[in-house]
TIBA-76269 format. One record per residue (C-alpha): residue number from 1; residue in one letter; x, y, z. Coordinates in Angstrom, 2 decimals. Layout:
<rs>
<num = NUM&residu = A&xx = X&yy = Y&zz = Z>
...
</rs>
This chain:
<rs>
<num = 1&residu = X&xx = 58.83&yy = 65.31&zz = 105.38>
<num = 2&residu = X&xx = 56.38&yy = 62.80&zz = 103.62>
<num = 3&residu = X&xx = 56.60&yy = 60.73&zz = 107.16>
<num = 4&residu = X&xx = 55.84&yy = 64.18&zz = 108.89>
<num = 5&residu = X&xx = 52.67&yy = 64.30&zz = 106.71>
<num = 6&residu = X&xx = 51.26&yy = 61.52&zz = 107.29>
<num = 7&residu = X&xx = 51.58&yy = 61.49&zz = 110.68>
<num = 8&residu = X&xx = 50.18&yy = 64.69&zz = 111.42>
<num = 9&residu = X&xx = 47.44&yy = 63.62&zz = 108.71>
<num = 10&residu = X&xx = 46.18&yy = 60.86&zz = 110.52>
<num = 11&residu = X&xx = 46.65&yy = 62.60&zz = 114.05>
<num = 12&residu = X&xx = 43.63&yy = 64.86&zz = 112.90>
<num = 13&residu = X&xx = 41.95&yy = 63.55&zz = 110.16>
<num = 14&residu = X&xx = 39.20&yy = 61.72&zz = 112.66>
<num = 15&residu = X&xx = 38.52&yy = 64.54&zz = 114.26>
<num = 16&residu = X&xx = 38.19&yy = 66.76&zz = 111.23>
<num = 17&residu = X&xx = 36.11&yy = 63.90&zz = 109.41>
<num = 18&residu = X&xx = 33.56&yy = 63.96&zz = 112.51>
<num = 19&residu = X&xx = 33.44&yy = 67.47&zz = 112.42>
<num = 20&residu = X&xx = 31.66&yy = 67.52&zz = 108.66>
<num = 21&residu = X&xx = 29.65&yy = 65.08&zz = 110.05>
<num = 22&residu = X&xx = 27.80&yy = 66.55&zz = 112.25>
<num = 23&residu = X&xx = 27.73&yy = 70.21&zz = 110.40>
<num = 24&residu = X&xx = 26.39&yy = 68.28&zz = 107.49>
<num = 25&residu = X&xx = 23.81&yy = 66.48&zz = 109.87>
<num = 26&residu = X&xx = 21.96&yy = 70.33&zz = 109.91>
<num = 27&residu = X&xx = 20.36&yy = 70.59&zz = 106.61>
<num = 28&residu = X&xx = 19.58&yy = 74.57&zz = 107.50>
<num = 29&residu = X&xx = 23.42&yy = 75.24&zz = 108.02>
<num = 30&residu = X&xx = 24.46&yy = 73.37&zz = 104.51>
<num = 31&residu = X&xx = 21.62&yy = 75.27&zz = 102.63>
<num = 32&residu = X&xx = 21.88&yy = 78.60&zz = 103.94>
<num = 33&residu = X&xx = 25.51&yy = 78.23&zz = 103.52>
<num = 34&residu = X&xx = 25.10&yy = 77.27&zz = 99.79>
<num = 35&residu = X&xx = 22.27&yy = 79.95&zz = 99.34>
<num = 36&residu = X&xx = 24.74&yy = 82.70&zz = 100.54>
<num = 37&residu = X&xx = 27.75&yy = 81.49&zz = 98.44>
<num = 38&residu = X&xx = 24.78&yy = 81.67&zz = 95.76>
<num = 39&residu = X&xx = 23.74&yy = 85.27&zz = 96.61>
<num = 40&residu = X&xx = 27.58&yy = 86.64&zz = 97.04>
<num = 41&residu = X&xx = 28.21&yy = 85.47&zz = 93.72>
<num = 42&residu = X&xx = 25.18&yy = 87.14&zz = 92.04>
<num = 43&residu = X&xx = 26.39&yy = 90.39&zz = 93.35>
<num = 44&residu = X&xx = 29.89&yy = 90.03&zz = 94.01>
<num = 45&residu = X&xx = 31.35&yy = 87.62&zz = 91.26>
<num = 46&residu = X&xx = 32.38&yy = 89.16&zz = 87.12>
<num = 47&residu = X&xx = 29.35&yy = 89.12&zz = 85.15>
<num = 48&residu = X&xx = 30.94&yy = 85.91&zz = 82.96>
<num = 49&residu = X&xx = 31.39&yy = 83.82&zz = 86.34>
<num = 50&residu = X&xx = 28.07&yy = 84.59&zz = 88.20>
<num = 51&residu = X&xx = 25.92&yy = 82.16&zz = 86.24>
<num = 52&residu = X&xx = 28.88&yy = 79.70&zz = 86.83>
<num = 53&residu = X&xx = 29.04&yy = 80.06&zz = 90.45>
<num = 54&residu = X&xx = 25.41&yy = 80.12&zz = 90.99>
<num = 55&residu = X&xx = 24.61&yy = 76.86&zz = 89.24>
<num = 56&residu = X&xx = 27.36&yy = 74.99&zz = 90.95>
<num = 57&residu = X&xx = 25.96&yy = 76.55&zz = 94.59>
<num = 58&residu = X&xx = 22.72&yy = 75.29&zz = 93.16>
<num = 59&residu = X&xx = 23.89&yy = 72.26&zz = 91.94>
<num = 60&residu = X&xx = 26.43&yy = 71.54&zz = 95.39>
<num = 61&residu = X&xx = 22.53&yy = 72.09&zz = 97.31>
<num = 62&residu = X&xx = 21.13&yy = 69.93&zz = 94.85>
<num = 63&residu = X&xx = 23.27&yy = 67.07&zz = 95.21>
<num = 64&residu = X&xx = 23.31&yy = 67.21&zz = 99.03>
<num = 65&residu = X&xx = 19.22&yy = 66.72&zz = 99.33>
<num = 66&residu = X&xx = 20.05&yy = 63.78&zz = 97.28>
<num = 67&residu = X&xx = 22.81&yy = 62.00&zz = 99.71>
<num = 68&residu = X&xx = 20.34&yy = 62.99&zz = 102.76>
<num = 69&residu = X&xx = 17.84&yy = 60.89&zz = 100.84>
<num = 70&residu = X&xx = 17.41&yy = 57.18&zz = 101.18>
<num = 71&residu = X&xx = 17.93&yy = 57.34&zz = 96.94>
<num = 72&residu = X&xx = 21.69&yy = 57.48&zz = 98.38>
<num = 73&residu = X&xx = 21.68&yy = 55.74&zz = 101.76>
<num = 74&residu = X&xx = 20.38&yy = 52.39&zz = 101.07>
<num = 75&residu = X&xx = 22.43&yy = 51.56&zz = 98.37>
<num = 76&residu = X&xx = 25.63&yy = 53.57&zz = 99.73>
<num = 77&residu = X&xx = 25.46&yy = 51.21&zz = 102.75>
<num = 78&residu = X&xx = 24.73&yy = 47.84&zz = 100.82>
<num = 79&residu = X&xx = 27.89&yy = 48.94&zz = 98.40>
<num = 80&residu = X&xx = 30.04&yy = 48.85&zz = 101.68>
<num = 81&residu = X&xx = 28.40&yy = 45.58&zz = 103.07>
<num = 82&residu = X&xx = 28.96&yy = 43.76&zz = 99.71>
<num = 83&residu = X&xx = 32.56&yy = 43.21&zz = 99.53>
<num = 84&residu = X&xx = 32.60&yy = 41.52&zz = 103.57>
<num = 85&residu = X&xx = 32.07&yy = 37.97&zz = 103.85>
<num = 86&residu = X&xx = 29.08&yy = 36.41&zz = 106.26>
<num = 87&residu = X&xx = 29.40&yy = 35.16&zz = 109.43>
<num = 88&residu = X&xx = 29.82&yy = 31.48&zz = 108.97>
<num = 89&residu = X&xx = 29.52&yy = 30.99&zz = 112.36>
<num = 90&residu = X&xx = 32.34&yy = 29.34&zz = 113.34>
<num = 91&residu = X&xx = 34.65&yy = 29.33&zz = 116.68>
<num = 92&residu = X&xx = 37.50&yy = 31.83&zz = 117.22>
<num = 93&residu = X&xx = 39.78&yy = 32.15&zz = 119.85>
<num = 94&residu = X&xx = 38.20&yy = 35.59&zz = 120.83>
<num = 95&residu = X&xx = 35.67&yy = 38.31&zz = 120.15>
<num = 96&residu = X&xx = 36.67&yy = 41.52&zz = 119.42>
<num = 97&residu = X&xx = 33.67&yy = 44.58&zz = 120.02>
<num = 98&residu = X&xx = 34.12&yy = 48.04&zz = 118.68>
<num = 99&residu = X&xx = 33.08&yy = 50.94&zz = 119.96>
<num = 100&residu = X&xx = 30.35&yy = 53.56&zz = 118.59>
<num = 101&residu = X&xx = 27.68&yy = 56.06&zz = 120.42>
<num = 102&residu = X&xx = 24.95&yy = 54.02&zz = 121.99>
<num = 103&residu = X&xx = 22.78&yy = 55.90&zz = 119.68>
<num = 104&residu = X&xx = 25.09&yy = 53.96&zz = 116.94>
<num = 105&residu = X&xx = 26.12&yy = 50.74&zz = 118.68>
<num = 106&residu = X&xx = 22.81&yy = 48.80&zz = 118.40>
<num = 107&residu = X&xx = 22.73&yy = 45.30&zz = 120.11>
<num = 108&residu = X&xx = 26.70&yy = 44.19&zz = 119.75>
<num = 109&residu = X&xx = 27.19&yy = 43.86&zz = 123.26>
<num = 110&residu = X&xx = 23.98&yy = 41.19&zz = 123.89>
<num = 111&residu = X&xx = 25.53&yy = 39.68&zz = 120.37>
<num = 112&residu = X&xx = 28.72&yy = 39.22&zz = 121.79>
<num = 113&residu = X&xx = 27.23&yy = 37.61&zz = 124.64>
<num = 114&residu = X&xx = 25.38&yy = 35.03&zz = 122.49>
<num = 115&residu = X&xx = 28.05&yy = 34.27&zz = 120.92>
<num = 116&residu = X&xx = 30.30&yy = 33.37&zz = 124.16>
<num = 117&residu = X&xx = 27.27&yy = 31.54&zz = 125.59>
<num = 118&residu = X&xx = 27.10&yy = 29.64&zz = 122.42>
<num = 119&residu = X&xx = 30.50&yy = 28.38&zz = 123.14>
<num = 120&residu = X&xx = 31.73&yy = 30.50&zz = 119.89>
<num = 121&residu = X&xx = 34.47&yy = 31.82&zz = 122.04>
<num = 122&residu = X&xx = 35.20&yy = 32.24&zz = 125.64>
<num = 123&residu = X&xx = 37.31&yy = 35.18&zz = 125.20>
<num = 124&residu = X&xx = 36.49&yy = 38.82&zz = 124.84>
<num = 125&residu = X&xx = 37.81&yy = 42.29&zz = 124.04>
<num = 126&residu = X&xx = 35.54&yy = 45.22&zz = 124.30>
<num = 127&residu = X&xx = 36.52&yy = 48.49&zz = 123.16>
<num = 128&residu = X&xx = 35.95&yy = 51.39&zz = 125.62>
<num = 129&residu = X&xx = 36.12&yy = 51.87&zz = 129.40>
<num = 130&residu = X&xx = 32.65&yy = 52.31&zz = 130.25>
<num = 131&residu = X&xx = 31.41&yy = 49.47&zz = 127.62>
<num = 132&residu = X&xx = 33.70&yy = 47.45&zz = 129.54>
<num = 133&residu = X&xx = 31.44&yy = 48.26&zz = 132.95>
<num = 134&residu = X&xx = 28.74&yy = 47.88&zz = 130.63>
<num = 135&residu = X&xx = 29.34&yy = 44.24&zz = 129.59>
<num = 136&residu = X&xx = 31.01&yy = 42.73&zz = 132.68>
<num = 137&residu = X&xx = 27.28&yy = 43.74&zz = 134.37>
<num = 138&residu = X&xx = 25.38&yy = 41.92&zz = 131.69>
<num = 139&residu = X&xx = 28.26&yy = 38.70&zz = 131.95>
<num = 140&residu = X&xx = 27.28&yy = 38.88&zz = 135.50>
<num = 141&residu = X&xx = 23.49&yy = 39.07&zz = 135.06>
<num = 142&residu = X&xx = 23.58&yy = 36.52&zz = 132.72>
<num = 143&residu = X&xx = 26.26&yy = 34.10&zz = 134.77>
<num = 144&residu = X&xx = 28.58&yy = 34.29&zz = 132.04>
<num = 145&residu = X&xx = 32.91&yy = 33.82&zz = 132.90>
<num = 146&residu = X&xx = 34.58&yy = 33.92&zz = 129.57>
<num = 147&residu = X&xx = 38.36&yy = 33.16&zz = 130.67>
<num = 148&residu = X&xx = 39.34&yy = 36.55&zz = 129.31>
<num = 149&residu = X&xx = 37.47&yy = 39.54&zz = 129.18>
<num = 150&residu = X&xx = 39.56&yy = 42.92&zz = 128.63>
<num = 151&residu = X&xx = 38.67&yy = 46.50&zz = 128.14>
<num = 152&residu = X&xx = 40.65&yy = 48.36&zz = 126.16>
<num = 153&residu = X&xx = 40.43&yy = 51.87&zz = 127.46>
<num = 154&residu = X&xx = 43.49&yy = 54.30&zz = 125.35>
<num = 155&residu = X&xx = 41.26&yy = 53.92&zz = 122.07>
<num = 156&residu = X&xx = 39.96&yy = 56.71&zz = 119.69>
<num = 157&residu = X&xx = 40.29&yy = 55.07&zz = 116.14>
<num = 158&residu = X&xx = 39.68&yy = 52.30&zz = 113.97>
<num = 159&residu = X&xx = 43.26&yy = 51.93&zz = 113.39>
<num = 160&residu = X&xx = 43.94&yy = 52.15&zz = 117.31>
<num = 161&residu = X&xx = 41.27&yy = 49.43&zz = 118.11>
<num = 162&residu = X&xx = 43.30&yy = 46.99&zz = 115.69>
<num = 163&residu = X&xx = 46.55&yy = 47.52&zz = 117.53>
<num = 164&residu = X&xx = 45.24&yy = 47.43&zz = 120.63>
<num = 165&residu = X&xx = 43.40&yy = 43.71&zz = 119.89>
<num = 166&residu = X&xx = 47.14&yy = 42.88&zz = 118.33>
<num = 167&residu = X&xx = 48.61&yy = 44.02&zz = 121.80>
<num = 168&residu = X&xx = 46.06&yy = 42.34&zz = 124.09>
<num = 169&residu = X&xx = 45.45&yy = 39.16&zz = 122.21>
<num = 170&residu = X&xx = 48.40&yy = 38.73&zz = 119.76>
<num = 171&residu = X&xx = 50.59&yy = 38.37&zz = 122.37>
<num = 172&residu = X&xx = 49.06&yy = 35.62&zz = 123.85>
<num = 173&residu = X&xx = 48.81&yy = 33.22&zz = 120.86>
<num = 174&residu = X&xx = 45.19&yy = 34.08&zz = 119.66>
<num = 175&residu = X&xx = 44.35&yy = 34.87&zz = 115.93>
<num = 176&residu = X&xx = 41.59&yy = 34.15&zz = 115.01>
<num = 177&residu = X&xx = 38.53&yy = 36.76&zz = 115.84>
<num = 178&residu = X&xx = 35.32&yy = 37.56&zz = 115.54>
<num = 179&residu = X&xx = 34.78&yy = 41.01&zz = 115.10>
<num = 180&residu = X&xx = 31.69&yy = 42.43&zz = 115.66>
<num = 181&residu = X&xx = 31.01&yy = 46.56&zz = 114.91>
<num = 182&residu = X&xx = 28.05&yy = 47.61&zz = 112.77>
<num = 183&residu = X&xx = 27.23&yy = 47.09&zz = 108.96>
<num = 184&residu = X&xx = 28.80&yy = 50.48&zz = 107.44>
<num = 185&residu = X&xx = 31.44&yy = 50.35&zz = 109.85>
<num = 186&residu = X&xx = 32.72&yy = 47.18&zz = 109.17>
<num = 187&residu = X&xx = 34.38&yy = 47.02&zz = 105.67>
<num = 188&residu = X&xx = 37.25&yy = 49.47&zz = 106.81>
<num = 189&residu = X&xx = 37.28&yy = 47.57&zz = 110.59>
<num = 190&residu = X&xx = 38.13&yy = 43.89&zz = 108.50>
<num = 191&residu = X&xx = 40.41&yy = 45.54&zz = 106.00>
<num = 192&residu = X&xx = 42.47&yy = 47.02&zz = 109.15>
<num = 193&residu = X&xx = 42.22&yy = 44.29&zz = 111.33>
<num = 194&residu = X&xx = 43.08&yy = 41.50&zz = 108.56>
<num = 195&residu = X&xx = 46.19&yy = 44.34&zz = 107.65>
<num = 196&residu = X&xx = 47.65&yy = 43.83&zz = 110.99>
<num = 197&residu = X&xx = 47.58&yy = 39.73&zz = 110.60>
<num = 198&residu = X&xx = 44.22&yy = 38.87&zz = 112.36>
<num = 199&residu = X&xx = 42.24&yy = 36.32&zz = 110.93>
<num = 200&residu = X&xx = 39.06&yy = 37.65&zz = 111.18>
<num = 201&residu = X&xx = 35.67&yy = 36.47&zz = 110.79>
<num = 202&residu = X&xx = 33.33&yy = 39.51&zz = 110.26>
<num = 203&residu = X&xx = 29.59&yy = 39.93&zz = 112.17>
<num = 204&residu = X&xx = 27.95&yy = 42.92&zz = 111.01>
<num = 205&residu = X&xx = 25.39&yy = 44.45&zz = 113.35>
<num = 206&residu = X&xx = 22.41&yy = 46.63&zz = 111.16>
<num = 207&residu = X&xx = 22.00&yy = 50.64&zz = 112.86>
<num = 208&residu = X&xx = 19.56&yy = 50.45&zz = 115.01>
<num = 209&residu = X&xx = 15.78&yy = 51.60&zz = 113.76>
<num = 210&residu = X&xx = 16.19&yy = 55.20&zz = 115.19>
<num = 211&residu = X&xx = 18.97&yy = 56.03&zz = 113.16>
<num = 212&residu = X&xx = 17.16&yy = 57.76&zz = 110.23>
<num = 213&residu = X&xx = 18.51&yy = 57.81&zz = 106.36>
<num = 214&residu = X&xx = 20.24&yy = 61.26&zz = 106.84>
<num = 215&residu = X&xx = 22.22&yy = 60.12&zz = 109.66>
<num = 216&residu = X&xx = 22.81&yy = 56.36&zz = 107.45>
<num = 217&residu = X&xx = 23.91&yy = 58.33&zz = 104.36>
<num = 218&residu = X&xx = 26.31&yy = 60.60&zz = 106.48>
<num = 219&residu = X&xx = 28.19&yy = 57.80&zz = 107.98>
<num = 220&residu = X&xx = 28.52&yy = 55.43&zz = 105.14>
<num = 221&residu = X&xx = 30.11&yy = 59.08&zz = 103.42>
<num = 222&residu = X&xx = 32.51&yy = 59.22&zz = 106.60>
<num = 223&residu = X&xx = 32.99&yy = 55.42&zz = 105.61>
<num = 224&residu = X&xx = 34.17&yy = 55.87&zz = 102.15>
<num = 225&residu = X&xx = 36.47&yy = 58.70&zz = 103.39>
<num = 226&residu = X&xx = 38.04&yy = 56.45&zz = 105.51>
<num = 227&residu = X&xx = 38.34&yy = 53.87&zz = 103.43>
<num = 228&residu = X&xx = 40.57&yy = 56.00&zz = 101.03>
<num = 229&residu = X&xx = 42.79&yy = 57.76&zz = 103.64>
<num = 230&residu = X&xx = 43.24&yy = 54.07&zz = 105.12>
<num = 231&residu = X&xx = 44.26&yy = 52.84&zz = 101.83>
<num = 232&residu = X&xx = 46.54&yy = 56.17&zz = 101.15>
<num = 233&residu = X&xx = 48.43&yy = 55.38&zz = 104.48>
<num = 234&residu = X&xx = 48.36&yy = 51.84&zz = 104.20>
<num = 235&residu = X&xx = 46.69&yy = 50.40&zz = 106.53>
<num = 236&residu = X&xx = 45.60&yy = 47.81&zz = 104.86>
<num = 237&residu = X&xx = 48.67&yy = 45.94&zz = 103.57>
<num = 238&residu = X&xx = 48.01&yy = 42.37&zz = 104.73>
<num = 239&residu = X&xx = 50.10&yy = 40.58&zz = 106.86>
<num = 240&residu = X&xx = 50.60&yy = 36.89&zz = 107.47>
<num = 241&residu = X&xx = 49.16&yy = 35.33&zz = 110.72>
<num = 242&residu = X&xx = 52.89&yy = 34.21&zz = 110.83>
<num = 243&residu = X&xx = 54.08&yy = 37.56&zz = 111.56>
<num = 244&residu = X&xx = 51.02&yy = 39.00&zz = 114.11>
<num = 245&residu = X&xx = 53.24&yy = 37.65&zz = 117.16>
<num = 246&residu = X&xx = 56.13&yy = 39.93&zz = 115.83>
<num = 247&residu = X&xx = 53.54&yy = 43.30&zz = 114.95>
<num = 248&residu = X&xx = 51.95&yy = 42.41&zz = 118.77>
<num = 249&residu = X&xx = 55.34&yy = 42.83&zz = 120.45>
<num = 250&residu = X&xx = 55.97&yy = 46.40&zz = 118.82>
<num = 251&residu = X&xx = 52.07&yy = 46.77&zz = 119.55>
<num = 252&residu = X&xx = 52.68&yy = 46.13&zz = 123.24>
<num = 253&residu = X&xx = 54.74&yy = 49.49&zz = 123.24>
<num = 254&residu = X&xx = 52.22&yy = 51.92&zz = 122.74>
<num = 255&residu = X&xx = 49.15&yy = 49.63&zz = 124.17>
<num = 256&residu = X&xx = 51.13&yy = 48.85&zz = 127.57>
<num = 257&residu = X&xx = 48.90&yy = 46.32&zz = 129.74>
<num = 258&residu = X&xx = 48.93&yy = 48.29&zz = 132.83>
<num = 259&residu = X&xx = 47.38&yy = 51.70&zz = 131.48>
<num = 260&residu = X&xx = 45.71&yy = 50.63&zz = 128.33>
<num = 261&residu = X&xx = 43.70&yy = 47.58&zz = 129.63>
<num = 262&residu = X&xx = 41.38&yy = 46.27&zz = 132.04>
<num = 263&residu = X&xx = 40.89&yy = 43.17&zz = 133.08>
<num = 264&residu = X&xx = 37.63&yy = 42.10&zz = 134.49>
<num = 265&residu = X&xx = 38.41&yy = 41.95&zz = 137.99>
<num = 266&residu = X&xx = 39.89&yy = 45.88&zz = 137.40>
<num = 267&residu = X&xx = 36.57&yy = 46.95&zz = 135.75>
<num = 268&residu = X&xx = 34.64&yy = 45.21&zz = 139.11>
<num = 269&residu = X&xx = 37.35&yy = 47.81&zz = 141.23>
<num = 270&residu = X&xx = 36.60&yy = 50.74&zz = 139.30>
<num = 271&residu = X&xx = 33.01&yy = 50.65&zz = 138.76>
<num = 272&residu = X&xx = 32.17&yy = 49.19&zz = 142.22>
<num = 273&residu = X&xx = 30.01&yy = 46.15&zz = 140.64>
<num = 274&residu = X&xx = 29.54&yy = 43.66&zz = 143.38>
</rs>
């Protein structure tokens, strides 16, 4: 039953998680909601509960202005970059890129390609089919040829990106990544990643300029609640780099090469890039 749970738990827990997201990303549908729980309890509610309800309405509106404001956002988001380690900018035997909204992603893609022109790694894994058409045009503009560059394309999660990377790279010997997703992001990504036996060296990429506070303080909350249902369903038990070979081959069963991958010369096929 407990099994049961969790599995149906973290079947729809993303989606329901995105969903407050962007309902609390309209300030007029949080307050008027508030302001009508407020107004049904001053004419609905026992004369001993009204003043109750309305102050915690009140105080529930309250409190939400104050996460929307960058009072909450800056330091929300520096409390979630604090506990990663820097970049020391080391090799790794590949680069691992997560996926986000290009209103989200920033420049992680043009990073990544630094970093394999710098010689930091000449393998890479991009999460995402059509960042995967994305980055083998900018590899070709820029006369980039990692050996390995790989698209996963049967992602949704966090969770799924890590055992995808343990399929696609685990299996062939390579443990050591950096891993590259933005700055609020990243905390639960390096927890997950280092659960699954990756050693991973963490390069946070800041929102872009156009994301505004409200937006900042919405997805550091999304952040924290991931954080805690990751923890709850342990995902971030840490395993040895000893055993990633062994959690790649049971990996390999759900991530299968032939639909949940493409190599570069597949993306060039599908997308037509000459």
């Amino acid at each position: 039953m407990l099994e049961l749970l969790r599995s149906v738990f973290s079947q729809y827990w993303p989606q329901f998680t995105w969903k407050l997201y962007y309902w609390f990303f309209s300030p007029t549908k949080v307050t008027l909601a508030l302001l009508v729980v407020a107004a049904v309890a001053l004419i609905a509610a026992k004369p001993r509960y009204r003043r109750r309800m309305v102050l915690a309405s009140l105080t529930l509106l309250m409190t939400y202005l104050f996460v929307l404001s960058p009072l909450f956002s800056i330091p929300a988001t520096a409390l979630l970059s604090s506990f990663v380690p820097p970049d020391t900018g080391g090799a790794a035997d590949a680069i691992v890129v997560l996926a986000r909204t290009r209103r989200v992603q920033g420049d992680r893609y043009n990073t990544a390609l630094d970093m394999v022109a710098e010689g930091r790694s000449q393998n890479l894994l991009i999460m995402g089919r059509s960042q995967g058409g994305d980055v083998l045009k900018a590899l070709d503009q820029r006369d980039l040829s990692p050996n390995l560059m790989l698209s996963a394309v049967c992602v949704k999660t966090t969770k799924q990106e890590a055992e995808s990377a343990a399929a696609a790279l685990g299996t062939r010997g390579l443990k050591r990544i950096i891993l590259i997703t933005d700055t609020p992001h990243m905390l639960r990504a390096w927890l997950t990643f280092k659960g699954l036996g990756f050693a991973v060296v963490p390069h946070s990429e800041p929102l872009p300029d156009e994301v505004g506070k409200r937006e900042r303080s919405l997805l550091a909350i999304r952040e924290y609640l991931g954080l805690v249902s990751y923890a709850g369903l342990g995902r971030f038990k840490g395993k040895s780099s000893d055993t990633l070979p062994q959690v790649a081959q049971e990996m390999a069963k759900d991530f299968p090469a032939d639909r949940c991958f493409m190599t570069a010369e597949q993306i060039r096929q599908a997308f037509m890039l000459s």
